[in-house]
C-alpha positions, 0 to 999 in steps of 0.5 A: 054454758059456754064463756060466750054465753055468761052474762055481763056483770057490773062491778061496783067497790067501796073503797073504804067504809064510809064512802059510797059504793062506785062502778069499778067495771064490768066482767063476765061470769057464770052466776053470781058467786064467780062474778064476786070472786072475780070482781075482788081479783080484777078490781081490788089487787091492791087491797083498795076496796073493803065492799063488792057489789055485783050486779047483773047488767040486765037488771040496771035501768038507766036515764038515757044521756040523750034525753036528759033535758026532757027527764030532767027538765020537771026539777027546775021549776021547783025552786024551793028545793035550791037553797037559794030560795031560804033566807038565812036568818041573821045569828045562824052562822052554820046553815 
């Protein structure tokens, strides 16, 4: 296999324990064992991060941004999931 045939990777770090996991990039690799090693090289030369997930980038599924009205649009005639929607009962001073 050639460097134009490895498969696309996407890259994703955690910064410190805690946080969520964040896309840091994408790189190529031959299988997954070289694509973390590489990831810790590219995206944590300064000790950033404490937690790699590699991920083959034939694997994501994504919403499209073109169709976000229509992929989003059924959440907005639920209003009971906005808070907006409970009263805050008079006493409870954190809700």
């Amino acid at each position: 296999m050639s460097h134009d045939d490895w498969p696309l990777w996407e890259v994703f770090v955690r910064s410190r324990r805690g946080l969520s996991h964040t896309h840091a990039g994408s790189l190529h690799a031959p299988d997954a064992e070289m694509a973390l090693r590489n990831a810790r090289d590219l995206y944590t030369r300064r000790a950033e991060g404490v937690s790699i997930w590699v991920v083959p980038s034939a694997s994501v599924t994504a919403s499209s941004p073109d169709e976000k009205d229509a992929f989003f649009e059924p959440s907005a005639d639920k209003p009971y999931r906005h808070p907006t929607f409970y009263e805050i009962p008079e006493g409870v001073p954190h809700l």
